[in-house]
C-alpha positions as CSV (number, residue, x, y, z in Angstrom):
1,X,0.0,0.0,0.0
2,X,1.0,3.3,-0.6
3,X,0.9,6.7,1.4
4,X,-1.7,8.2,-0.7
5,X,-4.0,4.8,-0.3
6,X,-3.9,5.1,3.1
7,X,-4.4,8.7,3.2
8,X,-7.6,8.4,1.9
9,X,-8.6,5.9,4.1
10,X,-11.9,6.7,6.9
11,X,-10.5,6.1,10.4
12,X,-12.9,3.3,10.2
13,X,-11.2,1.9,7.5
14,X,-8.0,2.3,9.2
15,X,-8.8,0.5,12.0
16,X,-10.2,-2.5,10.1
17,X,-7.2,-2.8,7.8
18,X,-4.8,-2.6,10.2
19,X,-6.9,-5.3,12.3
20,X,-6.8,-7.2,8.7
21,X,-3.0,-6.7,8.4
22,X,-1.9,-8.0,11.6
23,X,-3.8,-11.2,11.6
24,X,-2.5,-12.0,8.5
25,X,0.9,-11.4,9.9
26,X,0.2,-13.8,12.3
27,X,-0.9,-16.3,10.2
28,X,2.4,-15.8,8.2
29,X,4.5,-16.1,11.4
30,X,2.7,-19.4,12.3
31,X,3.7,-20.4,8.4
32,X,7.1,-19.9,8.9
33,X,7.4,-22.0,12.2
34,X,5.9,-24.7,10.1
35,X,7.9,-24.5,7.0
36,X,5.4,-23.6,4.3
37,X,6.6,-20.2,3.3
38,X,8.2,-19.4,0.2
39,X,8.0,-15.7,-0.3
40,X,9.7,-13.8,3.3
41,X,9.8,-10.7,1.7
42,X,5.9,-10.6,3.1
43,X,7.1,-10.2,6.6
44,X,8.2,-6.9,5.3
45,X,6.0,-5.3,3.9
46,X,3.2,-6.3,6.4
47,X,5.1,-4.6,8.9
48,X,5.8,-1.3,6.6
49,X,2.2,-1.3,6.1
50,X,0.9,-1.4,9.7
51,X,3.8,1.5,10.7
52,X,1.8,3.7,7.8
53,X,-1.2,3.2,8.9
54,X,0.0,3.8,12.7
55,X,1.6,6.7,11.6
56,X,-1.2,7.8,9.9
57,X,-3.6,7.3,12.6
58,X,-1.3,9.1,15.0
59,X,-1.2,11.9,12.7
60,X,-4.8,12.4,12.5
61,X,-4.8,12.5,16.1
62,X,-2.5,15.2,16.6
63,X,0.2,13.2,18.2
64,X,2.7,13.5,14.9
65,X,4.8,16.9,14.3
């Protein structure tokens, strides 16, 4: 996802994708302890997305600079 995607995301929508992202980060992590992953670069780019969002949120809120 990109900055402007997220950007014009609802705080709703926020919420729920960030929800959606970290589950599936989970689901990823339990991959990897079993051995069925292939593509690792995921990992990363879960996490970069969830910091956006974060940031994003935090932003809204008045808590960024």
């Amino acid at each position: 996802m990109k900055m402007a995607e997220i950007n014009d995301l609802s705080d709703v929508e926020l919420k729920q994708k960030e929800l959606s992202l970290r589950s599936e980060l989970s689901a990823l992590r339990l991959k990897k302890q079993i051995g069925q992953i292939e593509k690792f670069h995921r990992f990363s780019e879960f996490r970069r997305n969830i910091a956006r969002i974060m940031f994003v949120k935090s932003k809204r809120s008045g808590g960024a600079l």
